[in-house]
C-alpha positions as CSV (number, residue, x, y, z in Angstrom):
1,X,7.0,7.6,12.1
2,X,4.3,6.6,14.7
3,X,5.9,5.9,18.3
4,X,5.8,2.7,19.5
5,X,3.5,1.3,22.1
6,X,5.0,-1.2,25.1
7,X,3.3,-4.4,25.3
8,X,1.5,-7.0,27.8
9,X,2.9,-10.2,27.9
10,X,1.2,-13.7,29.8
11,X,2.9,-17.1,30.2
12,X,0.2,-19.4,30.1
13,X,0.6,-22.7,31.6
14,X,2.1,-25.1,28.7
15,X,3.1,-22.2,26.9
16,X,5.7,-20.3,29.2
17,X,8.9,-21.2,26.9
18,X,7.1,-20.0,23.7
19,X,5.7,-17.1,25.5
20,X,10.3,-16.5,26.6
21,X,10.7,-16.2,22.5
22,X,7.7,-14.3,22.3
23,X,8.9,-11.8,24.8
24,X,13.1,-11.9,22.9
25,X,10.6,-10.8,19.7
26,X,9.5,-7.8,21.2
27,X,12.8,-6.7,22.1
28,X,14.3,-7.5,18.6
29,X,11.6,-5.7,17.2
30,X,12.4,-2.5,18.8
31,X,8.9,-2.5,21.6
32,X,9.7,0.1,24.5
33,X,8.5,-2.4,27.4
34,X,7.0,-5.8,28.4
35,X,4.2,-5.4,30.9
36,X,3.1,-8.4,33.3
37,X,-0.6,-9.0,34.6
38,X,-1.0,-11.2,37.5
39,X,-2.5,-13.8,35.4
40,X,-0.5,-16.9,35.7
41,X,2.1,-15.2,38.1
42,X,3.4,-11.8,36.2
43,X,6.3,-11.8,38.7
44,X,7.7,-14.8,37.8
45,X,7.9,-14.2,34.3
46,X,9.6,-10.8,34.9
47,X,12.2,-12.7,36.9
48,X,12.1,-15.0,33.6
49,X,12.8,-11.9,31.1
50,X,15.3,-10.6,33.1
51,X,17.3,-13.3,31.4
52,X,15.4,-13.8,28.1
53,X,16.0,-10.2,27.8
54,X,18.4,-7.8,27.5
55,X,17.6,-4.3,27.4
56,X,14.3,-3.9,27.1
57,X,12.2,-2.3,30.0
58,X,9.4,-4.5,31.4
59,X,7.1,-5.1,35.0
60,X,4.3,-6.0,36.7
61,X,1.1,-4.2,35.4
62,X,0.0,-5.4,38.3
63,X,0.6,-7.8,41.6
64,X,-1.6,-7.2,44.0
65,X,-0.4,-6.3,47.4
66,X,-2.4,-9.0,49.1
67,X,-1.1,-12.4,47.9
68,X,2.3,-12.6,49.3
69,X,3.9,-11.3,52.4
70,X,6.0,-7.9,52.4
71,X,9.0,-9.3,52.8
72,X,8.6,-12.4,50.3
73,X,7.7,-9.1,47.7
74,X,10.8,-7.4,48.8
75,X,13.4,-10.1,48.6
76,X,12.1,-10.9,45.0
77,X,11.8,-7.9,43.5
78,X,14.8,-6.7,44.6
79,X,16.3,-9.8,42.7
80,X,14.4,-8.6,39.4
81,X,15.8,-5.4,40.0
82,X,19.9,-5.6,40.3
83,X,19.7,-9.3,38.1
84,X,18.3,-7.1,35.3
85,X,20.3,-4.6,35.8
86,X,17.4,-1.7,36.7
87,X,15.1,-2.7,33.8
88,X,12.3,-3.3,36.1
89,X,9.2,-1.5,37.6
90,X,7.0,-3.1,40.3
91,X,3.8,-2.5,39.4
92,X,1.5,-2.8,42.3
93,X,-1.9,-2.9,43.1
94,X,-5.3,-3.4,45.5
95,X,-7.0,-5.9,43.0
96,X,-10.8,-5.8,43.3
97,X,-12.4,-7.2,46.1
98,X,-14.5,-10.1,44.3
99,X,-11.0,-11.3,43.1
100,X,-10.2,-11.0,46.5
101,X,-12.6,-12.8,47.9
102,X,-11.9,-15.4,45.8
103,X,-9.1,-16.4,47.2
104,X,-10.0,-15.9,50.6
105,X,-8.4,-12.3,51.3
106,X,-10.4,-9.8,53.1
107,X,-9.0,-6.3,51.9
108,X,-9.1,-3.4,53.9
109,X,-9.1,0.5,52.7
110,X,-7.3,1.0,49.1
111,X,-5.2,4.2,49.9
112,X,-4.3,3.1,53.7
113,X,-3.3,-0.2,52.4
114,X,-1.3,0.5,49.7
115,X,0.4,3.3,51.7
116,X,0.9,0.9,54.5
117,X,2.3,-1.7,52.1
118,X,5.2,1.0,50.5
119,X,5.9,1.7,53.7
120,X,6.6,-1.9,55.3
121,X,8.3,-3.1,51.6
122,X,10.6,-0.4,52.3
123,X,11.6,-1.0,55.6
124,X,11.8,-5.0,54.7
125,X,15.8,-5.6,56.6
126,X,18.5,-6.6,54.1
127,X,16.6,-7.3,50.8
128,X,18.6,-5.2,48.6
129,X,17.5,-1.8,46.7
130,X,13.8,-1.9,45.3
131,X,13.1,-1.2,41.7
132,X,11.0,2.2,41.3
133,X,7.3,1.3,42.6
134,X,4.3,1.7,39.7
135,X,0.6,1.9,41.7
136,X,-2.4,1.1,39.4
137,X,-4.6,3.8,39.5
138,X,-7.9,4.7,38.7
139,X,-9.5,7.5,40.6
140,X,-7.8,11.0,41.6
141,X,-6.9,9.8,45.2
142,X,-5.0,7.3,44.4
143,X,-2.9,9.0,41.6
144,X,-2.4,11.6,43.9
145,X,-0.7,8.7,46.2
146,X,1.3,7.6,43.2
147,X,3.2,10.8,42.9
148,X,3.4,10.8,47.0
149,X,5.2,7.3,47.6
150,X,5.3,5.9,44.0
151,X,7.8,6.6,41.0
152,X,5.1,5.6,38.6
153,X,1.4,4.7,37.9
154,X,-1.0,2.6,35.2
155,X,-4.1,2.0,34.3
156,X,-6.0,-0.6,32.9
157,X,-9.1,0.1,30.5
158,X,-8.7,4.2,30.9
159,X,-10.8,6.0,29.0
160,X,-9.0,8.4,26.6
161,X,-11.1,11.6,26.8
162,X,-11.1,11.7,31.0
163,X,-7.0,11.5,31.1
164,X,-6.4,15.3,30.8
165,X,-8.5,15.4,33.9
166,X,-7.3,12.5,36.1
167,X,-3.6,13.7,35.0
168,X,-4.2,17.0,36.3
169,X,-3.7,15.6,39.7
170,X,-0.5,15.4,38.8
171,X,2.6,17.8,39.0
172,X,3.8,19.4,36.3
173,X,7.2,17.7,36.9
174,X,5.4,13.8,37.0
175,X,3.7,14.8,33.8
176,X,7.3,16.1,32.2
177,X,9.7,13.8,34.0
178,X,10.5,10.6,34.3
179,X,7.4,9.4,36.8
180,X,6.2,6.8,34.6
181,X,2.7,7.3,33.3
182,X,0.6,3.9,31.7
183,X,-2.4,2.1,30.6
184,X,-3.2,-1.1,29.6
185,X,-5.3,-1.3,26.5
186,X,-7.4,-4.0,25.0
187,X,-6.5,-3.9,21.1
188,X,-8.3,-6.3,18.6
189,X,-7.0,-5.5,14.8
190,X,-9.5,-6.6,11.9
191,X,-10.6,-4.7,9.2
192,X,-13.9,-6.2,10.3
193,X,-14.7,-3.1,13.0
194,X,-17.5,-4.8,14.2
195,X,-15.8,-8.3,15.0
196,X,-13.1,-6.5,16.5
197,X,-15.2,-4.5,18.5
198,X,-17.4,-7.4,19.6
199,X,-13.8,-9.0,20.9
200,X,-13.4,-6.1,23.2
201,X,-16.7,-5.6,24.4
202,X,-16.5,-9.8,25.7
203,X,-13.1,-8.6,27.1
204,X,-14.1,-5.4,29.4
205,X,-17.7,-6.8,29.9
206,X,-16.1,-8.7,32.9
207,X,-14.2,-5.3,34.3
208,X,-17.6,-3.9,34.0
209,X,-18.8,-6.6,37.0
210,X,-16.5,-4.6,39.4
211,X,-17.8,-1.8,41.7
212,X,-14.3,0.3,41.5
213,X,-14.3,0.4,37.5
214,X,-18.0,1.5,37.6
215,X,-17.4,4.4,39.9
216,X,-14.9,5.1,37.8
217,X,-16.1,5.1,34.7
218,X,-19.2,7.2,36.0
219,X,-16.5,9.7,37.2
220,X,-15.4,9.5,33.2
221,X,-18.3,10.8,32.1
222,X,-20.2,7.3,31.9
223,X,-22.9,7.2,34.2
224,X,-26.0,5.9,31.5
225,X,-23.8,2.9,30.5
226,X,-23.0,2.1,34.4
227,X,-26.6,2.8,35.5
228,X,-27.4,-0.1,32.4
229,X,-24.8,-2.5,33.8
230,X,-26.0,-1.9,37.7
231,X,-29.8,-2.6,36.0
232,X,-28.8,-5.8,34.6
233,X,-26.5,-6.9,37.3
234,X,-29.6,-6.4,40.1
235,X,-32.2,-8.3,37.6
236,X,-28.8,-11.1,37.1
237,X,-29.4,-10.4,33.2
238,X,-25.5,-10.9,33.4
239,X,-26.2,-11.1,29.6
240,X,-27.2,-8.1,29.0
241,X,-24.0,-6.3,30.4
242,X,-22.1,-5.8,27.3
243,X,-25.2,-4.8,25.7
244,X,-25.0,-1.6,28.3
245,X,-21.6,-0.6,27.2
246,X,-21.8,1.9,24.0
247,X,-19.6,2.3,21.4
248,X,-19.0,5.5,22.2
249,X,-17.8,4.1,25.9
250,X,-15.5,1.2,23.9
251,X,-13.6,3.5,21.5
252,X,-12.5,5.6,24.5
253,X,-11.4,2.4,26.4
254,X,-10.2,0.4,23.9
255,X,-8.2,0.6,20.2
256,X,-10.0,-1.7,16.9
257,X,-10.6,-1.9,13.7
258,X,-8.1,-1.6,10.6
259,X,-4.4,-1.7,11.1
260,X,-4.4,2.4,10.5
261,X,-7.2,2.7,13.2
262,X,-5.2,0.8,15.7
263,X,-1.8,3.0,15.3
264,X,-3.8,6.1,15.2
265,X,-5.3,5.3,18.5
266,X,-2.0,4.9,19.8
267,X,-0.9,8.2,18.8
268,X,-4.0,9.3,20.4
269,X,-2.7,8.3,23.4
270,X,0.3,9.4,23.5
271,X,-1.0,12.6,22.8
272,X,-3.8,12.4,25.8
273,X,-0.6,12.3,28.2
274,X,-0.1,8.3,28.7
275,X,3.9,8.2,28.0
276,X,3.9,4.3,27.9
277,X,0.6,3.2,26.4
278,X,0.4,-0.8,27.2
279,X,-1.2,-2.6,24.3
280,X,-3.2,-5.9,25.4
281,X,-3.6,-7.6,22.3
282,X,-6.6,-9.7,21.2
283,X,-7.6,-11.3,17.9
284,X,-11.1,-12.8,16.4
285,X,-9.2,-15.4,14.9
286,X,-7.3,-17.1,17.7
287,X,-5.5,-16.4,20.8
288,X,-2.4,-14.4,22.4
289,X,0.1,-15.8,20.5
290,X,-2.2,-15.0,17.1
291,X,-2.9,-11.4,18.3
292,X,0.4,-10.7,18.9
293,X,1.4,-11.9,15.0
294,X,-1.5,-9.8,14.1
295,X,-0.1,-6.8,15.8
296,X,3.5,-7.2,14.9
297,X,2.1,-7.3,11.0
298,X,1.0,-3.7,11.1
299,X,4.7,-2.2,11.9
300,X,6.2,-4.4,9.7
């Protein structure tokens, strides 16, 4: 009986109240956990499932720390938290500065400001008790911060074979306990492994663009594939990006191929030390709500 995976979960605009039945199917289904990106407000739809829902576990994966003020975070995730009745985690995170910049933010140091942020949401008079705190992690620092202030951490677009190391920051009582250890996963099934592959490699090429995934990925054992992206990047061959990436690189980031590939990637990561893997479905033949069908197929 393979164990199953939590899931990530978007409300698109036009599509929020199919995306609620989408999110009651999971539960029914017997899914561990519904994780929220910031993509078209992650919060808010977790304040949403808290009433879609009923027992199943879900969060942010992630908010970044920047958008809102302190207390604006505190007063609503404290709402999450006692209206769902302890089912949420507040995933949290220091984005990436392009994003950032994007939207006018000027970040400041990663570790001081997400330190700095626990601290003031804690303090944050009269908002109610806070739901356990999830950092996204990367790199070693950071995780190390995780099990300092944090009752949890994720990933997004880990690489399988570098876990044991960036989990041997932790304690042994994180790895064992009930510190909550994720990653987010892109996940294209087809028994076509090269379509499905092609879909993930259009989906991490982007990740690739940022500075913090390529010094991590290099730390992962990756530095050709990064040197090729920096390459291309400096000579603005932004097309030739995904070409950088190997295979090798995108099956230890990512799960595709046949139904059987798919679930026996999961167990992979289970067994690499990632209690709540996160998958983040894609398909080649449509969009979330088809990938999702797609995925449910292979536990039916």
């Amino acid at each position: 009986m393979h164990q199953r995976p939590a899931l990530s979960l978007a409300a698109i605009p036009g599509r929020r109240q199919k995306t609620f039945e989408l999110a009651a199917q999971i539960e029914r289904r017997g899914f561990p956990g519904i994780y929220c990106p910031s993509l078209a407000d992650g919060l808010a739809l977790c304040e949403a499932l808290t009433f879609v829902t009923s027992e199943i576990e879900f969060g942010t994966s992630i908010t970044p720390i920047y958008t809102r003020q302190v207390q604006d975070f505190a007063n609503a995730a404290s709402f999450i938290h006692e209206a769902s009745n302890g089912r949420f985690r507040f995933g949290i995170g220091v984005s990436h500065a392009p994003a950032l910049e994007r939207l006018g933010i000027k970040a400041g140091k990663p570790l001081a400001d997400m330190r700095k942020f626990v601290t003031d949401l804690q303090a944050v008079p009269r908002a109610g008790q806070l739901p356990p705190l999830v950092l996204a992690t990367l790199r070693k620092k950071m995780i190390a911060l995780a099990e300092e202030i944090g009752d949890g951490m994720v990933f997004a677009n880990g690489a399988r074979s570098h876990m044991a190391a960036s989990l041997g920051v932790l304690s042994s009582a994180a790895r064992g306990g009930d510190f909550f250890i994720g990653n987010m996963i892109p996940t294209c099934i087809n028994e076509d492994r090269a379509a499905a592959a092609a879909v993930n490699r259009k989906t991490l090429t982007s990740y690739a663009m940022l500075p913090n995934y390529r010094n991590y990925w290099r730390e992962a054992g990756y530095e050709e594939e990064m040197d090729g992206v920096e390459a291309a990047i400096r000579a603005k061959e932004f097309d030739q990006v995904g070409a950088a990436l190997s295979d090798r690189w995108l099956a230890d980031t990512t799960l595709f191929g046949s139904a059987a590939e798919v679930r026996e990637g999961i167990e992979a990561w289970f067994d690499a030390g990632v209690k709540t893997p996160i998958i983040v479905p894609s398909s080649a033949n449509g969009g979330q709500f088809v990938a999702f069908e797609e995925f449910f197929a292979i536990w039916d």
